[in-house]
Steps between C-alpha positions, in 0.01 A plus 500: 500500500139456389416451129294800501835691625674347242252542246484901539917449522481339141258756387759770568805320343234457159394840487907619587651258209271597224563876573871425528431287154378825306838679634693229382335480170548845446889458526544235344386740177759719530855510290713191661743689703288781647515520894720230580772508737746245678490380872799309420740389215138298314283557768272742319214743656210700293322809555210256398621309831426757705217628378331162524630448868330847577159438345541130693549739832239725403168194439648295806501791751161591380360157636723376781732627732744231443894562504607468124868343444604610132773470280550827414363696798624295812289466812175701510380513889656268746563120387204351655372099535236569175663718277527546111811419266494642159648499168439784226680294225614196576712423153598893461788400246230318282296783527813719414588297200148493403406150553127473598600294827473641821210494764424748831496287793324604803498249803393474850768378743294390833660291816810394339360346131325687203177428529300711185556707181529575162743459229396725179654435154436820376514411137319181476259709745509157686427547882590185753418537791380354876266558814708266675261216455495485121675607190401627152595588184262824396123373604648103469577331795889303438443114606735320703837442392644150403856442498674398231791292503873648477534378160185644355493821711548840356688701706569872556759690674707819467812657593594734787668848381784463623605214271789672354702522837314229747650144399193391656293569203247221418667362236574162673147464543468597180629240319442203751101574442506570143685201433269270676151692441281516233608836448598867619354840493697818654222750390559802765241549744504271766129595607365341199726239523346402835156615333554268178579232741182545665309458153682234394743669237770420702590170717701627709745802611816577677705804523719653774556870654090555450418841661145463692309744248621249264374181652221586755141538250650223300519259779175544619378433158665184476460374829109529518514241147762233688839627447793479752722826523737471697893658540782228328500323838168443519413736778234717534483841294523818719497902393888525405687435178448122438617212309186319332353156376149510407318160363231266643558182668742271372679742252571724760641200707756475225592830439680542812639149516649619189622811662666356733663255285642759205492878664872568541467751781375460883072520525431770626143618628 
């Protein structure tokens, strides 16, 4: 795709965020509580959710005809080669609980790998984002990423949720990298997780059972700065729910060596 393609792309996922950011800003004023409901036992869902995913809809369709793959609306249009993969809220129970961290992710998935978009931390009214060829933070370009060693790397990750019932739950991972790393942060929203680690708040990443609105902007963030993301066996990401390392060069190297040396359950891609 041409960068003038994927400039006018970008263009649309700016304009859709920040209009999906006022939405989100808006609920995030109301009583705690109001418009919530479950998906499952914790998994929560928000009429704010919704909302956002529709105004999303609404500022894409106006400038492409692109398929849209959301997380609260399904398949929009026919799954196609170049299609978009959204996420109202990504971190709805911190924006249920009323902790300003959370971020709409909009992402182009093109030919197998995301190749552009834009994470939005609504709050911090911080906007990363990519054309594909480079990646910024607001107006500032984000430099290349060096890696840090495994010692002096601080790491994020999260947990799936289905923790309660799945014995393959993280935790292993858990403590073999917090016990070894610098440190640990589980903070919620696995877009700005893979954002952070893209500006260099983060070393590195892993988490497991990543849905593709989760993952796909946030990869092409990191990517375009030097990261590796790639499933626990070091494969290739595609558009399906998705174990994930994310760190440049050597870090990332030793992430999944360590995977494979403490995860007590089969890889799976």
């Amino acid at each position: 795709m041409q960068l003038a393609e994927r400039t006018r792309l970008l263009d649309a996922a700016r304009l859709a965020a920040r209009a999906a950011g006022q939405v989100v800003r808006e609920g995030f004023q109301q009583p705690r509580g109001v418009g919530v409901h479950h998906k499952g036992e914790i998994d929560l869902v928000t009429d704010t959710d919704r909302r956002s995913e529709q105004v999303v809809r609404e500022v894409l369709s106006q400038h492409t005809s692109l398929p849209i793959l959301g997380e609260e609306e399904g398949m929009q249009g026919e799954p196609a080669d170049v299609m978009w993969v959204i996420d109202p809220i990504d971190g709805t129970t911190n924006f249920v609980q009323r902790l300003p961290h959370f971020a709409v992710s909009i992402g182009v998935w093109a030919h197998g790998k995301a190749l552009l978009g834009v994470v939005y931390d609504v709050m911090r009214d911080e906007m990363f984002a990519t054309d594909g060829t480079t990646a910024w933070l607001n107006d500032t370009p984000l430099p290349t990423l060096h890696a840090a060693s495994l010692e002096d790397a601080l790491l994020g990750s999260g947990f799936s949720y289905d923790r309660r019932t799945n014995p393959d739950n993280n935790f292993d991972l858990w403590e073999a990298f917090i016990s070894r790393c610098r440190c640990g942060r589980r903070m919620g929203s696995a877009a700005l997780d893979l954002a952070w680690v893209a500006a260099g708040r983060l070393d590195g990443y892993w988490e497991a059972n990543l849905k593709p609105w989760d993952f796909c902007a946030g990869v092409a963030i990191a990517e375009v700065v030097g990261a590796r993301c790639t499933t626990y066996s070091g494969q290739a990401l595609a558009l399906r729910n998705s174990t994930m390392v994310c760190a440049p060069g050597e870090l990332h190297t030793t992430m999944l060596k360590m995977i494979r040396e403490f995860r007590r359950f089969p890889l799976y891609d």
